[in-house]
N, C-alpha and C positions, 0 to 999 in steps of 0.2 A: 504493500500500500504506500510505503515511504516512497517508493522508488515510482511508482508512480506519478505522484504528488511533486517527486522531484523532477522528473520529467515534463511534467504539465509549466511547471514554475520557470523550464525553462526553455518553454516552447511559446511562452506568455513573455518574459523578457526578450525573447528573439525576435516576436513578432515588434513589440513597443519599439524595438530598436530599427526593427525594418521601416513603421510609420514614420519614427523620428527621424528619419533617415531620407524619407522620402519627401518628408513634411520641408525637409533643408534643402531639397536637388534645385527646387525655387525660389528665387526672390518673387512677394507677393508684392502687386502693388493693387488697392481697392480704386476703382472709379466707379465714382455715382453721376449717372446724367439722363437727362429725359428718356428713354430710351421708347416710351409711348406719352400719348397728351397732346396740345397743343403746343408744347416744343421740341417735339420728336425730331424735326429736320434740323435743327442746329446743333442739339443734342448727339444726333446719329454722323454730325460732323466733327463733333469732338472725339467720338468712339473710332472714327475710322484713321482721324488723327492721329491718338494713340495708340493704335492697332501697326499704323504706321511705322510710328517712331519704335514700338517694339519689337517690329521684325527686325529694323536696323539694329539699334544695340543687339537685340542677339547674334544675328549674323558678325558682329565686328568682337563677339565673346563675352556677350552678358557682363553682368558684374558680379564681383567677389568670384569670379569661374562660373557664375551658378545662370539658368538663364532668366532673364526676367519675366515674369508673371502677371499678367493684367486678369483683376475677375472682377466682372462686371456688375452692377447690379442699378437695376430702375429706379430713379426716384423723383419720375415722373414732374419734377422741377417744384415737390410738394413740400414742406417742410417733415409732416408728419412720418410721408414715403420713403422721403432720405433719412432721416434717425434713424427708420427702421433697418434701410439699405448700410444705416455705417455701422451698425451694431451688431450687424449679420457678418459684416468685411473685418469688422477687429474681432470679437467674441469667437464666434465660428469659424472663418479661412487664415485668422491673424495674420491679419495684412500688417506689414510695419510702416507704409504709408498709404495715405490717401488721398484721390485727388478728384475734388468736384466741391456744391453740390449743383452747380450750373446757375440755380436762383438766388439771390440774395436772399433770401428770406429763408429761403433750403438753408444754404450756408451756415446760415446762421443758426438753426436751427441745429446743423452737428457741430458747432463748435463746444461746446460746454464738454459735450460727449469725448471730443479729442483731445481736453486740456483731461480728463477724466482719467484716459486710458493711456497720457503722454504718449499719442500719436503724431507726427507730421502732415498736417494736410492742406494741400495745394490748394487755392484755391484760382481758376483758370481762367475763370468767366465772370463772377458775379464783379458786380460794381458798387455797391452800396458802403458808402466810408467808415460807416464802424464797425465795419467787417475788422478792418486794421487796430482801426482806434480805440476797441475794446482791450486790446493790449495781451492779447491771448498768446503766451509764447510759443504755441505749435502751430500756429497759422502762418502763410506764406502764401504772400497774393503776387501772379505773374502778370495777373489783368490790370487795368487800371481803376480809377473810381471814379464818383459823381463828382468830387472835390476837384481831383486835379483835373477832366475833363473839360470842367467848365473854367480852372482858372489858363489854360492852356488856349482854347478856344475862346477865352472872352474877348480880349482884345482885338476879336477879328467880326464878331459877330453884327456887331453893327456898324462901326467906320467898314468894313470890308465888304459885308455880307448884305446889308440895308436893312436887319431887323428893327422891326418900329411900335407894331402892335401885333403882340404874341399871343398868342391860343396854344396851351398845350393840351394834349393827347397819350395820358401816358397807364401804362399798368399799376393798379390799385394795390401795390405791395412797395418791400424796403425798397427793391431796383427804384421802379417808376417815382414813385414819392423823391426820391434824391434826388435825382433829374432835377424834376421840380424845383426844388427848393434852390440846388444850386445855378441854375442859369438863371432864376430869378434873381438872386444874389447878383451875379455877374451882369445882369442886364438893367434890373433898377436903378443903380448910379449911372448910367449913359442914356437914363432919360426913356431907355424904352419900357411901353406898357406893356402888364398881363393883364389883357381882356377876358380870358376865359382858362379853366384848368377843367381838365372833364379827366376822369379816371375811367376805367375799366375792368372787368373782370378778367382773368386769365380763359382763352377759349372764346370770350364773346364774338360774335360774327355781325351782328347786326348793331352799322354805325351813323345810320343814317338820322334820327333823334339828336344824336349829338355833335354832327357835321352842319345840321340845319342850326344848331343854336351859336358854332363857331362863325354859321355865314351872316348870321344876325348882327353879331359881335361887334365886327368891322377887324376882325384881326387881317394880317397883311401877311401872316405867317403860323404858320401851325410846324409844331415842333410834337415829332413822336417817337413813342419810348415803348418797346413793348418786345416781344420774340418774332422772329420774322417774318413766322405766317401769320401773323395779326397784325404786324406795321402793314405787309404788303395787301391784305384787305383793307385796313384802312384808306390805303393810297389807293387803290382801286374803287371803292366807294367816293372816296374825295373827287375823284376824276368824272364819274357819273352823277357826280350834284355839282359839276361846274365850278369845281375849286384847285383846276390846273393853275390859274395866273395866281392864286395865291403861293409867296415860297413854302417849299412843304421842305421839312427838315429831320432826317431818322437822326436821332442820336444813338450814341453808344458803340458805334461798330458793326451794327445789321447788315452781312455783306451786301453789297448794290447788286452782287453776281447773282444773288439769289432772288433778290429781290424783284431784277426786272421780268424774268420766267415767272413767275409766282404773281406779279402785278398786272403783268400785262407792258409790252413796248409801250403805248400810247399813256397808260396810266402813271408809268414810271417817267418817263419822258419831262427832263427840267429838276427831279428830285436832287435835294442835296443830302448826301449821306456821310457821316464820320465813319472816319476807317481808322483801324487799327492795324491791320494788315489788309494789304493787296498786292497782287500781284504785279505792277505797274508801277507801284510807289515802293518798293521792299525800303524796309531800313538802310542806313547807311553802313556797307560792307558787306551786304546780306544779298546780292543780284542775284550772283551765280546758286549761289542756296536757295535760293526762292524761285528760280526758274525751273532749278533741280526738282522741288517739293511739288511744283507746281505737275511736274511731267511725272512724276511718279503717281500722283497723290490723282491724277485722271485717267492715267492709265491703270490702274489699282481699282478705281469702282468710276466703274463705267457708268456715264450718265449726270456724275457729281463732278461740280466746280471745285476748286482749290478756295476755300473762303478763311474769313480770320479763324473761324469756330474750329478747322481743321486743324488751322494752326496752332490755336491754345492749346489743345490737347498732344498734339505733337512736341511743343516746345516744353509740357507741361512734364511729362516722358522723359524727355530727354535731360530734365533738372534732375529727375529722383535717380537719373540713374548716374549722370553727373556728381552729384551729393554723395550718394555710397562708393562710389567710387574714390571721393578724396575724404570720405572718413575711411574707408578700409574695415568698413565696419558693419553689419544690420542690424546693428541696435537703434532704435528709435530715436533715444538722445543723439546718440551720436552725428546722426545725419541730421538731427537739427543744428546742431553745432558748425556741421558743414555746409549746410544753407545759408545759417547768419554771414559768413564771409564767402561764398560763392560768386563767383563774376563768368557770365555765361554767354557767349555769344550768340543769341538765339533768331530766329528768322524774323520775331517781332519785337528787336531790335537788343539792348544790350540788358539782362536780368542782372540785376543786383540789388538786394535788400537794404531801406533805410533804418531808420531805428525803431519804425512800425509794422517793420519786418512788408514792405510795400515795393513794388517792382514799377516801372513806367513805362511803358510800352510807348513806338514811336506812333506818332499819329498824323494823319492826315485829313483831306475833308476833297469828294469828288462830285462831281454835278453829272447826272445821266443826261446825256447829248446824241442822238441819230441809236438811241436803245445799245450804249455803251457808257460805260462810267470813265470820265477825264479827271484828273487832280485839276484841283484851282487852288489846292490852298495847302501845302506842309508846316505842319506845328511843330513837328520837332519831337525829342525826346525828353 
């Protein structure tokens, strides 16, 4: 019966050594992104991104030897959906970073969770500034925010742009709200008015109620904030109640690429859009890299543009594995330690963290002209 018992006991340690074993052949990294909802298509641009960027590093030898791991999961751009998705990616697959949740409001929502679990997590996309400003030391944001957007582009908005009387259009959550708040800021001292602020639900389709009260208004420019299948129904509604001569303006980065298939030529036609990455404007040092990204990343999924959303995630990738690579390490602290002084040459422009662990992405701003998007304006980094 000993002998038995002894065998068992060491048929049970063999196996826990084989798991452990198996459980190490991979570095994990969790991504949470729309992957369904009404931000499935920018979301399933981040994924393909990073799907991307992780074939490279492995083909070039993974990190620590080991290869990298991306495991995905939905969170639907929900706050509720991603807690749940990051508690699934640390708890269960123990991921030692993570990188999403796409929404501001998502974000936000796993952060407490990350400072909890002293996780790493990227954040790629969201823009809302206290994401940063809550001071959470395992946050690390490669996107930019509402803050610097607006003081970046302020100076151009009205001496440059002719913003005079503003109508905003934006999503009823942190993202859309900071928008708000900040281009207001930036534009109330040069004299220009908000006529109108209308929010939205995440998903809503029907904009016609609150296009009819912008036309009332007398706004000269509607400014919109939202995921890009809903900017580009907006812009497609606007253009059917006769609100082309007014300037219509996406903020945030909504690629223009995607926008004008999705809107319509005629409806996108005149739009002014911020970028953060394009293909046409790459950062400065970045050509060859972004031409490169560009012909892989079309020839790879056929049918999909090269847009910034691909890019966040690609460049979003290529930090975590960047980072473990100069701590030499996959312990969680440790690759945070290697983020705080990381300097990253990446396609949307040069990553490096300030004291609020904040990254700056280069930016630009393009006007769709003959159903193609032209720069008129580089911000800079």
């Amino acid at each position: 019966m000993k002998t038995k018992l002894g065998a068992l006991a060491l048929l049970a340690s063999a196996m826990l050594c084989a798991n452990s074993a198996a459980a190490q052949s991979t570095f994990k990294i969790g991504l949470i992104q729309p992957a369904t909802g009404p931000a499935a298509y920018d979301g399933q641009s981040v994924i393909n991104g990073a799907r991307l960027a992780e074939s490279e590093v492995n083909a070039a030898g993974g990190v620590l030897g080991r290869k990298l791991e991306i495991l995905l999961q939905d969170g639907k751009a929900d706050p509720a959906e991603s807690l749940n998705a990051a508690e699934r990616l640390i708890d269960r697959d123990k991921v030692r970073v993570l990188i999403g949740a796409w929404a501001s409001s998502a974000t936000l929502a796993v952060m407490p969770l990350v400072q909890r679990y002293e996780i790493p997590l990227i954040v790629e996309t969201s823009t809302a500034e206290k994401i940063t400003e809550a001071g959470n030391p395992w946050v690390f944001r490669t996107s930019s925010n509402s803050k610097i957007d607006a003081d970046v582009l302020g100076p151009h908005l009205v001496k440059d742009l002719g913003l005079n009387k503003v109508a905003f259009m934006a999503a009823n959550n942190d993202f859309g709200r900071a928008v708000v708040s900040n281009w207001t800021r930036v534009l109330t001292p040069q004299n220009a008015q908000i006529v109108a602020t209308e929010y939205h639900k995440p998903g809503e389709t029907n904009f016609s109620p609150t296009l009819t009260k912008i036309k009332n208004s007398g706004a000269d420019t509607i400014v919109i904030t939202s995921d890009v299948t809903t900017v580009s129904n907006i812009i497609k509604q606007s253009y059917e109640q006769g609100l082309q001569n007014l300037k219509r303006i996406v903020t945030s980065g909504n690629p223009p690429e995607a926008i004008i298939p999705l809107a319509g030529k005629d409806a996108a036609e005149g739009m002014l859009v911020q970028n953060y990455w394009v293909p046409y404007a790459p950062a400065p040092g970045q050509e060859e890299a972004s031409k490169k990204f560009q012909q892989t990343y079309e020839s790879t999924y056929k049918g999909r543009l090269a847009d910034k959303y691909a890019v966040s995630g690609y460049d979003a990738v290529k930090l975590v594995a960047a980072a473990v690579n100069a701590a030499q390490s996959d312990e969680p602290e440790k690759i945070r330690d290697a983020l705080k002084g990381i300097r990253l040459e990446a396609l949307q422009g040069v990553i490096e963290f300030d004291a609020q662990q904040q990254a700056r992405p280069f930016q630009s701003m393009s006007r769709i002209e003959d159903g193609k998007p032209a720069i008129i304006l580089k911000a800079g980094q």
